[in-house]
N, CA, C and O atoms as a CHARMM CRD file, in Angstrom:
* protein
*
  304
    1    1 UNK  N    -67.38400 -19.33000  27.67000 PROA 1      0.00000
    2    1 UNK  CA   -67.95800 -18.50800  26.62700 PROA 1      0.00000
    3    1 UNK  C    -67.86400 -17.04700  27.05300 PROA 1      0.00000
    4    1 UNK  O    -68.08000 -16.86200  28.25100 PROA 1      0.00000
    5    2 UNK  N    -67.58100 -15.95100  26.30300 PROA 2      0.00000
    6    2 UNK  CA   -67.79000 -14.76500  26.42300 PROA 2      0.00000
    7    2 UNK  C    -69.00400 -14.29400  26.13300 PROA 2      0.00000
    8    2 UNK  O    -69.78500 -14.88700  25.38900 PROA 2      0.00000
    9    3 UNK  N    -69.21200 -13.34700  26.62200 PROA 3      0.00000
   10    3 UNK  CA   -70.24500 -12.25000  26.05200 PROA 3      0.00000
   11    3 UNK  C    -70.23900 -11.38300  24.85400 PROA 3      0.00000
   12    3 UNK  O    -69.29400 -11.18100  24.09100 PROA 3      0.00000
   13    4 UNK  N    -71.63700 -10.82000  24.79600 PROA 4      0.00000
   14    4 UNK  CA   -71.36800 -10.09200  23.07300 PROA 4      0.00000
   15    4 UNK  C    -71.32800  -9.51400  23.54900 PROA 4      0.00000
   16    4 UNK  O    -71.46600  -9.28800  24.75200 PROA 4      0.00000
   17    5 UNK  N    -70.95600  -8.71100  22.11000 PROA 5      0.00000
   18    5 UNK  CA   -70.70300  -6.67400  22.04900 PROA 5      0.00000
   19    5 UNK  C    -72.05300  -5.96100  22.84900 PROA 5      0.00000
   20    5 UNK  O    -73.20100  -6.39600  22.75800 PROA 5      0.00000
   21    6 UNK  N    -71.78200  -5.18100  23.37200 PROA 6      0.00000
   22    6 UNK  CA   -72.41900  -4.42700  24.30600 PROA 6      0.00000
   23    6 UNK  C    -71.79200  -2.73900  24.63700 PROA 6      0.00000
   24    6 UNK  O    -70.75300  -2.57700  25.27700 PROA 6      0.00000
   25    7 UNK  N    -72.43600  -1.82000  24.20400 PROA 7      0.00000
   26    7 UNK  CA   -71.75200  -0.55100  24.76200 PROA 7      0.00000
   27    7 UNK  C    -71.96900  -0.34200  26.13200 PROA 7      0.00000
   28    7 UNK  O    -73.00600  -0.75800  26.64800 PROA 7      0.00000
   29    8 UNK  N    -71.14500   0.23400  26.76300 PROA 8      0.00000
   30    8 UNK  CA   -70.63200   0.40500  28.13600 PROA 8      0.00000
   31    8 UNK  C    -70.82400   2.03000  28.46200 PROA 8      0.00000
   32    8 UNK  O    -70.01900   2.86000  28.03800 PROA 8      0.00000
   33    9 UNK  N    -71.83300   2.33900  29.16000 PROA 9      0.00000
   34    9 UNK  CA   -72.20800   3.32500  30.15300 PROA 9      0.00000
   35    9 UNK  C    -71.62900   3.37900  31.70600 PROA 9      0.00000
   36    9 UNK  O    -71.81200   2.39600  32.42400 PROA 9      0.00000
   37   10 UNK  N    -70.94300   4.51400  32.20300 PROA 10     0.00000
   38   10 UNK  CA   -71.23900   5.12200  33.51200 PROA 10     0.00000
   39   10 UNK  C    -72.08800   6.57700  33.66500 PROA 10     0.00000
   40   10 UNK  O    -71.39500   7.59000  33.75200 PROA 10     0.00000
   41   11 UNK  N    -72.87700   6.65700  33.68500 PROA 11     0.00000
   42   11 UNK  CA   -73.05800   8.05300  33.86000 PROA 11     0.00000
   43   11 UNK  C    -73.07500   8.15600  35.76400 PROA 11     0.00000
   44   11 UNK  O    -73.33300   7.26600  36.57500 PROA 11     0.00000
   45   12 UNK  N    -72.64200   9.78300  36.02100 PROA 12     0.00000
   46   12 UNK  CA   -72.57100  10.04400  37.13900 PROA 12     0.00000
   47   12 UNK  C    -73.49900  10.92400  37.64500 PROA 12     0.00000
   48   12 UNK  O    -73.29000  11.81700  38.46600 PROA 12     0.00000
   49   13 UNK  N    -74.62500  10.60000  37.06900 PROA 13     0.00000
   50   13 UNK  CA   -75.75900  11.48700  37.94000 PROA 13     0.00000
   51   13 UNK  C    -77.24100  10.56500  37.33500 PROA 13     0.00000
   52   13 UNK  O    -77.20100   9.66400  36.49700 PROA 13     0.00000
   53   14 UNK  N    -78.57500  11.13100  38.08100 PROA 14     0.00000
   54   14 UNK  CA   -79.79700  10.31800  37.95400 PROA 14     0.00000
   55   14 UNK  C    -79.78200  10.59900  36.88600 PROA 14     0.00000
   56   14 UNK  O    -79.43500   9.51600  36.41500 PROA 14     0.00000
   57   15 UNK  N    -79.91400  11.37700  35.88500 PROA 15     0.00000
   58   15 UNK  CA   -81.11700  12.17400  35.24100 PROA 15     0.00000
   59   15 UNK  C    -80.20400  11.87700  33.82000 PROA 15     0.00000
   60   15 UNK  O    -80.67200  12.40600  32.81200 PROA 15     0.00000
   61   16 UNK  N    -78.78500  10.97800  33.62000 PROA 16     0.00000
   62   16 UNK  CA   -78.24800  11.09700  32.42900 PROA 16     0.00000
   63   16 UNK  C    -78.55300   9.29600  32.57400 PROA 16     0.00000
   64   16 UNK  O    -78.83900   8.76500  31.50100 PROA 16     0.00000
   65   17 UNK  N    -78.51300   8.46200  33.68200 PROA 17     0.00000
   66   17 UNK  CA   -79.17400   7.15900  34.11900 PROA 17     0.00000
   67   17 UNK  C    -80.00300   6.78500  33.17900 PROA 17     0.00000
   68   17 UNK  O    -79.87900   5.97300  32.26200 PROA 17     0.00000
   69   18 UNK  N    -81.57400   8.03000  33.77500 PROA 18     0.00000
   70   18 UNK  CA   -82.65300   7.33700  33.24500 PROA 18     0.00000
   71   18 UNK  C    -83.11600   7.91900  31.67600 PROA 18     0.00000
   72   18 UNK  O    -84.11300   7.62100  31.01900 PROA 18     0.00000
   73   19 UNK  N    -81.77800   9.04500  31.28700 PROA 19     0.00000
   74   19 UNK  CA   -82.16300   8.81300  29.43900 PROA 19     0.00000
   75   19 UNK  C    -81.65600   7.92600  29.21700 PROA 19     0.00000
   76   19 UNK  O    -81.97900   7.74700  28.04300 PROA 19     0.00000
   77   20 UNK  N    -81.01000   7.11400  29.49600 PROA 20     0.00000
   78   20 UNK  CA   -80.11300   6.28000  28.74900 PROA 20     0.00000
   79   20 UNK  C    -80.87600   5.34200  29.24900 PROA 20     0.00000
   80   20 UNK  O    -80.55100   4.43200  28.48600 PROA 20     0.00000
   81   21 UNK  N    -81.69100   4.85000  29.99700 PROA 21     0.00000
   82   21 UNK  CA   -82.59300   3.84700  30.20300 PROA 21     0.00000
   83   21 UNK  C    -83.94400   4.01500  29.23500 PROA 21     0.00000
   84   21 UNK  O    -84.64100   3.02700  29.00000 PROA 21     0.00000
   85   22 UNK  N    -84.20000   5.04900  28.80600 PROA 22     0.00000
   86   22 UNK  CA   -85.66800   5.21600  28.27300 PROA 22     0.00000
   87   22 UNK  C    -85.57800   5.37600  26.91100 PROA 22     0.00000
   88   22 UNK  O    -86.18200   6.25300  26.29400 PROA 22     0.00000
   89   23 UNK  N    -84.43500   4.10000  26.14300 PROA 23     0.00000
   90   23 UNK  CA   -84.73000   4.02100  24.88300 PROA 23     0.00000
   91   23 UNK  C    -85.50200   2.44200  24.70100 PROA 23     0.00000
   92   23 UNK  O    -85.07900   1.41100  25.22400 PROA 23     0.00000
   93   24 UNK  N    -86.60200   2.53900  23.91600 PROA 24     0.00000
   94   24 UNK  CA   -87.38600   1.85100  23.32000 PROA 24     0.00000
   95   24 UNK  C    -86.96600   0.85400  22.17200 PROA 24     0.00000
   96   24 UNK  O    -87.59600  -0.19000  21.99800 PROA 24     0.00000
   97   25 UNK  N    -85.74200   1.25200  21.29400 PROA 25     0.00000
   98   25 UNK  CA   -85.02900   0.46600  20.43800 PROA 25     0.00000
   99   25 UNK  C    -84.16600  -0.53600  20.76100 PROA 25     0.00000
  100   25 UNK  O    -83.94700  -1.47000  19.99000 PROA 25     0.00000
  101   26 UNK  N    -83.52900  -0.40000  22.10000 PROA 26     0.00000
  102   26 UNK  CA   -83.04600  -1.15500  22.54900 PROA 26     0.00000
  103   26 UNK  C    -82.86900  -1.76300  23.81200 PROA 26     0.00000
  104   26 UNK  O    -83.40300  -1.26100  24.80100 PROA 26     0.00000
  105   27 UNK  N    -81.95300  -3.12900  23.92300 PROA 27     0.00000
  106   27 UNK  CA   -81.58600  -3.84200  25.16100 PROA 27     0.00000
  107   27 UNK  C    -81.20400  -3.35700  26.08600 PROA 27     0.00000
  108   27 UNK  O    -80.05000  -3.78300  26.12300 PROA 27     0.00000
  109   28 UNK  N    -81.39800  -2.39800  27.37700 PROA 28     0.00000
  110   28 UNK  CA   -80.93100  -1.72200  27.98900 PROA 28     0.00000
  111   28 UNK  C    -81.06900  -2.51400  29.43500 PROA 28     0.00000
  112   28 UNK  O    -82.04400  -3.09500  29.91100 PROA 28     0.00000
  113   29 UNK  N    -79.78500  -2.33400  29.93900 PROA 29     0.00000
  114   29 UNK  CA   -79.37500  -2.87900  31.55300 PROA 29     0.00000
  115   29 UNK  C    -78.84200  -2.69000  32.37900 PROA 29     0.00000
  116   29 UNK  O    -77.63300  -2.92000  32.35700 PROA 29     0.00000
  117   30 UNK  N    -79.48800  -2.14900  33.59200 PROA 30     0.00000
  118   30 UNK  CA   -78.74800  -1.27400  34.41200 PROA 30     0.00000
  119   30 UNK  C    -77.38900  -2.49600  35.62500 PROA 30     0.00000
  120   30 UNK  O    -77.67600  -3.66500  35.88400 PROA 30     0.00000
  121   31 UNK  N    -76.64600  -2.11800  35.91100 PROA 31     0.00000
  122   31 UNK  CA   -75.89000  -2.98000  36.59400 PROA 31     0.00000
  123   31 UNK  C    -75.34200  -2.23200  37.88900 PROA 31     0.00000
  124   31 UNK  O    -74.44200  -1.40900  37.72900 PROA 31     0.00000
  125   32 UNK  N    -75.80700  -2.46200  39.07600 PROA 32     0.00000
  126   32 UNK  CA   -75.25500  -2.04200  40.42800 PROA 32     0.00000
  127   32 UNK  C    -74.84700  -2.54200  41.18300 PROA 32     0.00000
  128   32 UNK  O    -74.87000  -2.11400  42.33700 PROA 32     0.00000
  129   33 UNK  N    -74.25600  -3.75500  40.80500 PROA 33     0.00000
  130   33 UNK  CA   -73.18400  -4.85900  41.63000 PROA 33     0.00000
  131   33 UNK  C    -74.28800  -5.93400  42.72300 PROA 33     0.00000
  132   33 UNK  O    -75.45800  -5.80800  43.08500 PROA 33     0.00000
  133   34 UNK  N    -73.33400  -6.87500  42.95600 PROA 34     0.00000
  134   34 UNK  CA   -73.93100  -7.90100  43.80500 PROA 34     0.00000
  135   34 UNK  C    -75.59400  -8.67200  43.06500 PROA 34     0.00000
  136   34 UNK  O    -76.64700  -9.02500  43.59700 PROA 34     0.00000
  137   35 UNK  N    -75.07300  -8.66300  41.56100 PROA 35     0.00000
  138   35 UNK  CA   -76.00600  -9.29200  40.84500 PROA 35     0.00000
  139   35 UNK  C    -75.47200 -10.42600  39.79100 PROA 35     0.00000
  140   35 UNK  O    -74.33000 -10.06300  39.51300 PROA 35     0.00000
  141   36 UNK  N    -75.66600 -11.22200  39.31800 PROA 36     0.00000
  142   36 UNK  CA   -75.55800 -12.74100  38.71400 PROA 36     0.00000
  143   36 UNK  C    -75.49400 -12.13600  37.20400 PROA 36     0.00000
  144   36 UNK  O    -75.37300 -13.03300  36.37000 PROA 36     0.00000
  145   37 UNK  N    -75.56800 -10.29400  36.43800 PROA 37     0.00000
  146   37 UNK  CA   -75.79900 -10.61600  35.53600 PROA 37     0.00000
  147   37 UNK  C    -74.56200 -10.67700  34.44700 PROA 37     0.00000
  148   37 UNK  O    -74.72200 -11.03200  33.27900 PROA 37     0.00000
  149   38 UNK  N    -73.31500 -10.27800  35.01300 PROA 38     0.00000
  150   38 UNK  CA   -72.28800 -11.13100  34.36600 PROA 38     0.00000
  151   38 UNK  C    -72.12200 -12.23200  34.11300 PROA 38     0.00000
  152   38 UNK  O    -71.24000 -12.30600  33.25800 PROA 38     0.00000
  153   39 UNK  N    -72.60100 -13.45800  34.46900 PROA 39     0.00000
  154   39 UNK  CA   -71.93200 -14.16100  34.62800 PROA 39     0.00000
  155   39 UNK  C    -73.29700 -14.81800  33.21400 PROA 39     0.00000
  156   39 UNK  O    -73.04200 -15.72000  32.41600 PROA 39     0.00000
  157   40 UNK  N    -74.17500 -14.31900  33.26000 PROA 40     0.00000
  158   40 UNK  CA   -75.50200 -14.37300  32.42600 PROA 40     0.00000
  159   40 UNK  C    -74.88200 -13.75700  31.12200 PROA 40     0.00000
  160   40 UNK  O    -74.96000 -14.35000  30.04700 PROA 40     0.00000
  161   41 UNK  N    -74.32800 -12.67300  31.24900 PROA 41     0.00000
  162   41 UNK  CA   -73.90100 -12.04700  30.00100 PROA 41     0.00000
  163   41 UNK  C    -73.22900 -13.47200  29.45400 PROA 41     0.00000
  164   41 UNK  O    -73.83000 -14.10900  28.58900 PROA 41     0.00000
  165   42 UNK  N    -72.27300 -13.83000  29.85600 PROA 42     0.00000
  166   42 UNK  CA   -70.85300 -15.01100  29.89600 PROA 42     0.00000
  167   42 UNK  C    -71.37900 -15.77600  28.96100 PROA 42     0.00000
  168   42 UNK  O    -70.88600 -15.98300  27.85200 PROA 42     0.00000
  169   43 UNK  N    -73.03600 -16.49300  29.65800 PROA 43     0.00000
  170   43 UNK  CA   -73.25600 -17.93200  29.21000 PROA 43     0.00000
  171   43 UNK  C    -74.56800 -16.96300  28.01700 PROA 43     0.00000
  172   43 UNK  O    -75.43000 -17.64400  27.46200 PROA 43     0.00000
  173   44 UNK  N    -74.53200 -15.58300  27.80400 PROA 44     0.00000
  174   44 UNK  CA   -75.55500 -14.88100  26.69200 PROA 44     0.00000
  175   44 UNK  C    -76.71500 -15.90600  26.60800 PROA 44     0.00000
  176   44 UNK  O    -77.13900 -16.69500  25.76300 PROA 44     0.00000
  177   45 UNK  N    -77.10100 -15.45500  28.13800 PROA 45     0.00000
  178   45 UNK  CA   -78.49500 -16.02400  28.95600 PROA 45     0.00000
  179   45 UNK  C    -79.35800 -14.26600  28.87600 PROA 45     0.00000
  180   45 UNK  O    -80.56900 -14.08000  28.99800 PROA 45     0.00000
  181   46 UNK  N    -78.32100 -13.21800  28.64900 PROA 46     0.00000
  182   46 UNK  CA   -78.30500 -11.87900  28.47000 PROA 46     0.00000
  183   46 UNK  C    -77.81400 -11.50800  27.88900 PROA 46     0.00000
  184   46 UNK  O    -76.65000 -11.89900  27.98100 PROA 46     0.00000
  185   47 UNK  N    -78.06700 -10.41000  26.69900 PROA 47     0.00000
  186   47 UNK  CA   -77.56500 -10.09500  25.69900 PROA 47     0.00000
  187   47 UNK  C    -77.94900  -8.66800  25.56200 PROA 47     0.00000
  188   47 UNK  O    -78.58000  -8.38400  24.54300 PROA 47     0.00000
  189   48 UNK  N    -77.71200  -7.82700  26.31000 PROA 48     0.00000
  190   48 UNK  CA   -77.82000  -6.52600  26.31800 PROA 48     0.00000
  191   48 UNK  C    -77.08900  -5.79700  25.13500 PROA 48     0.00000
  192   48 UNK  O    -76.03000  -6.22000  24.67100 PROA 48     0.00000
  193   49 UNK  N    -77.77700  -4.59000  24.64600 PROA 49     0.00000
  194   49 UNK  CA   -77.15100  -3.80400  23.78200 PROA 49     0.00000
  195   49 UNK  C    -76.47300  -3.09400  24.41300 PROA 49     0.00000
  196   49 UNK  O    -75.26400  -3.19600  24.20400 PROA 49     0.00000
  197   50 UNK  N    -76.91100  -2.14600  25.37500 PROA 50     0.00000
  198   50 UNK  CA   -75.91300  -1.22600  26.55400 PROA 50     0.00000
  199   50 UNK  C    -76.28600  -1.70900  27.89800 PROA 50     0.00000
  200   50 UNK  O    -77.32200  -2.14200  28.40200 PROA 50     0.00000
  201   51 UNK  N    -75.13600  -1.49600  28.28300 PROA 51     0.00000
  202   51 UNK  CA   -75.08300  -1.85500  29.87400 PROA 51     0.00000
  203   51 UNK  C    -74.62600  -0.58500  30.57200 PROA 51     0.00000
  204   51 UNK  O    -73.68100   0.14300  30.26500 PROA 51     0.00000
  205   52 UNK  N    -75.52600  -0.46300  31.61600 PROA 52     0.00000
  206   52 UNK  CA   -75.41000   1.05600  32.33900 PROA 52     0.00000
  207   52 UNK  C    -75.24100   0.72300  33.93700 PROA 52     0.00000
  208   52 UNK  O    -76.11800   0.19900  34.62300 PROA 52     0.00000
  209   53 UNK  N    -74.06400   1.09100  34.35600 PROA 53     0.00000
  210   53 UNK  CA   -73.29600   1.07700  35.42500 PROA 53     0.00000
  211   53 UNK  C    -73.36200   1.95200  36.15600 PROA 53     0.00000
  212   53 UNK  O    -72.71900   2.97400  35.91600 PROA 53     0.00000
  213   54 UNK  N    -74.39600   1.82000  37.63300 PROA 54     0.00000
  214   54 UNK  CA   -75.01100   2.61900  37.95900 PROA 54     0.00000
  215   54 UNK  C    -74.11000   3.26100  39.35200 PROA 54     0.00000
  216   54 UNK  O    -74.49900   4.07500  40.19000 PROA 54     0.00000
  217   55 UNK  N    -73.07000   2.71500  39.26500 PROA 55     0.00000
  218   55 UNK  CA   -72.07400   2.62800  40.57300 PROA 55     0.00000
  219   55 UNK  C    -71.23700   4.26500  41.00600 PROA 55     0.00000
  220   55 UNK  O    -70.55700   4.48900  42.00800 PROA 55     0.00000
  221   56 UNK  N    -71.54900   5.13500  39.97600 PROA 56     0.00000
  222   56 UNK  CA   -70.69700   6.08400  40.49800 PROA 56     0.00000
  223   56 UNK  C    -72.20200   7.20200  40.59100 PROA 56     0.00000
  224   56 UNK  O    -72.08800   8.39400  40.87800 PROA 56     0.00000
  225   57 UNK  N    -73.14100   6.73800  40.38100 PROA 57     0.00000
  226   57 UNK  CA   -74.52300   7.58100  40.78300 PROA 57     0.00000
  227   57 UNK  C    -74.53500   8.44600  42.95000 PROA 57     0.00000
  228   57 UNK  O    -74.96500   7.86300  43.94500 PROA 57     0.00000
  229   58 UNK  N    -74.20000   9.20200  42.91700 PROA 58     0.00000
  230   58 UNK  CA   -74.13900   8.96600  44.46700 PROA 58     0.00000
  231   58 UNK  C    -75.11500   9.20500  44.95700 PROA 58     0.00000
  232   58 UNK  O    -75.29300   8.79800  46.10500 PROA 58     0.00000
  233   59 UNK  N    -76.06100   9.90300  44.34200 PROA 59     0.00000
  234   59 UNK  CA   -77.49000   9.49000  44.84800 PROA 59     0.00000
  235   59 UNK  C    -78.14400   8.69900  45.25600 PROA 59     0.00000
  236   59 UNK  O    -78.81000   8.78600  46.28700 PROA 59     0.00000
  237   60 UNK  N    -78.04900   7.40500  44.22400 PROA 60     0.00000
  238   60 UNK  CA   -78.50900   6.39800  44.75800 PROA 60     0.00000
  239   60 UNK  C    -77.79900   5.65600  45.76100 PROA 60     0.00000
  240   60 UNK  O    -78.24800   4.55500  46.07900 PROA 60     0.00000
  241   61 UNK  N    -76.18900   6.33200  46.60500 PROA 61     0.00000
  242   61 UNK  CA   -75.88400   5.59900  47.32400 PROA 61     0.00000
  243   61 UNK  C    -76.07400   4.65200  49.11600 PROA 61     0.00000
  244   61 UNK  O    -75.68200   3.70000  49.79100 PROA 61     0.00000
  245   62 UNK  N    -76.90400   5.74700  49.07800 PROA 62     0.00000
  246   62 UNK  CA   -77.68600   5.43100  50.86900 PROA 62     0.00000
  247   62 UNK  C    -79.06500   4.97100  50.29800 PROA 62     0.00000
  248   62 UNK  O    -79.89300   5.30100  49.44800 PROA 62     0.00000
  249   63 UNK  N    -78.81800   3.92800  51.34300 PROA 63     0.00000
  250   63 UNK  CA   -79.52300   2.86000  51.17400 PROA 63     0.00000
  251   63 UNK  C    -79.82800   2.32300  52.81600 PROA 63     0.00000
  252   63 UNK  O    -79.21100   1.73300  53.70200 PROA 63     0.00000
  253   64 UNK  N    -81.28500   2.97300  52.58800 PROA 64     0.00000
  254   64 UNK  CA   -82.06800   2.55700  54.38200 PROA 64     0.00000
  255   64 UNK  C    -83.30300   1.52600  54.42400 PROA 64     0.00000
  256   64 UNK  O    -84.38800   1.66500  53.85800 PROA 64     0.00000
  257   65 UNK  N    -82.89400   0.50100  55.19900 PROA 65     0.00000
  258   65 UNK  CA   -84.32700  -0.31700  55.39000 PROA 65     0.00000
  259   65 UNK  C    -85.04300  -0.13900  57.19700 PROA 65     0.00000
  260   65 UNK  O    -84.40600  -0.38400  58.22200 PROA 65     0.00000
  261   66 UNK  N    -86.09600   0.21100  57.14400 PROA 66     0.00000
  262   66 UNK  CA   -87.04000   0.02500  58.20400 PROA 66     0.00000
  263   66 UNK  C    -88.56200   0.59600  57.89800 PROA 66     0.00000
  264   66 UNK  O    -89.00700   1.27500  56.97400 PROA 66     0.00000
  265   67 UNK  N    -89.11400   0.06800  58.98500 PROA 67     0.00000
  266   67 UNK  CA   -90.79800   0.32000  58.88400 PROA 67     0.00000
  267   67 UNK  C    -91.04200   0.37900  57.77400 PROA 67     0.00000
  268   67 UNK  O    -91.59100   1.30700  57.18100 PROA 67     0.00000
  269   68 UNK  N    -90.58100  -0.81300  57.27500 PROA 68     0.00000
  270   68 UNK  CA   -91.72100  -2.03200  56.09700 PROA 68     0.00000
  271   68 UNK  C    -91.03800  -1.63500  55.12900 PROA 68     0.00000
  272   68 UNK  O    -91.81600  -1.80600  54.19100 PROA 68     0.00000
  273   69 UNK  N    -90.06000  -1.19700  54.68900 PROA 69     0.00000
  274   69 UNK  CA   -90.00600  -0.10100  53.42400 PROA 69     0.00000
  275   69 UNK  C    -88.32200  -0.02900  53.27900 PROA 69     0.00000
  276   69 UNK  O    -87.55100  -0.02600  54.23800 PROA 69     0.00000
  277   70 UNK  N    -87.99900   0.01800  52.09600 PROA 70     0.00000
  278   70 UNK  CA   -86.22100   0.24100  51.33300 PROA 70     0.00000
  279   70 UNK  C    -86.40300   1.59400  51.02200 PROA 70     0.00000
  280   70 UNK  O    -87.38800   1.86800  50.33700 PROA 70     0.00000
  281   71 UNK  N    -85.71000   2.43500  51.35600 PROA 71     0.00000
  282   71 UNK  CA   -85.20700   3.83000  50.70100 PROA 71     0.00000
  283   71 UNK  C    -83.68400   3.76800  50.23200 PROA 71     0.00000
  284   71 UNK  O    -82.68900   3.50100  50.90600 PROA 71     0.00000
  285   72 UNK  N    -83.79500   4.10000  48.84100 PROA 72     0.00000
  286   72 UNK  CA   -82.82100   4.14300  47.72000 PROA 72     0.00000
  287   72 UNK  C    -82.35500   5.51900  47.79900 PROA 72     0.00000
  288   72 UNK  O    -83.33800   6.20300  48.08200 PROA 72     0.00000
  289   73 UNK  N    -81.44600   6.15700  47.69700 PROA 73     0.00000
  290   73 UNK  CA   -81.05800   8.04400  47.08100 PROA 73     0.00000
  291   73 UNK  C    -81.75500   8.74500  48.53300 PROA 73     0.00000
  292   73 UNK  O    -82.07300   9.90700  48.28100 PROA 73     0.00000
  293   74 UNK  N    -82.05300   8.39300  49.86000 PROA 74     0.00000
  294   74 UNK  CA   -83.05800   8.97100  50.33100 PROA 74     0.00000
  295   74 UNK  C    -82.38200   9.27200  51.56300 PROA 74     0.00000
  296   74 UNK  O    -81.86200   8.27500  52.06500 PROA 74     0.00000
  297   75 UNK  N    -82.22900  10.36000  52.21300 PROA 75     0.00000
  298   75 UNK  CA   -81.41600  10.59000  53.24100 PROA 75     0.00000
  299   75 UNK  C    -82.58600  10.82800  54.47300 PROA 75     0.00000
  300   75 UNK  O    -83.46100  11.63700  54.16500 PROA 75     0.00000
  301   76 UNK  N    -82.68700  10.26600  55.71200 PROA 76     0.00000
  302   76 UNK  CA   -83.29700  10.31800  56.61800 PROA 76     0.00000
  303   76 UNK  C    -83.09000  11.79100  57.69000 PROA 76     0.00000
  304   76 UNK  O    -83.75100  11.90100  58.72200 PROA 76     0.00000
C-alpha cells in the first residue's frame, strides 16, 4: 500500500521548523530519520497532511548525551 497525499517540507533553519509546526488546522509531522514513520505512512497507520523534514536544520545537528540529560542544537 502507498501513502496519501501529503505536502513535503525542508526548511533549513529552527524558526521556519517551528511555524510550520504551529498550525492548529492541521496533521503536522516532523521527520528526522531513524524512525518507523514511513513505513506507518505505507500501511496509513499515519496520515499526515505535511511532513517536515528536519534533516538539513544544522542546529539541531549535535547531539550530546551525559549527566542524566540529551542536548539537541547544543554545543558544549
Amino acid at each position: 500500500m502507498k501513502s496519501s497525499a501529503f505536502q513535503y517540507e525542508l526548511p533549513e533553519d529552527l524558526s521556519t521548523a517551528l511555524k510550520l509546526l504551529d498550525s492548529k488546522d492541521m496533521d503536522i509531522l516532523p521527520l528526522a530519520g531513524g524512525q518507523s514513520l514511513m513505513p506507518m505512512m505505507n500501511f496509513r497507520v499515519a496520515q499526515p497532511d505535511i511532513l517536515i523534514d528536519l534533516n538539513k536544520i544544522d542546529s539541531l545537528k549535535n547531539i550530546t548525551i551525559g549527566d542524566g540529560n540529551v542536548k539537541i542544537g547544543m554545543r558544549l
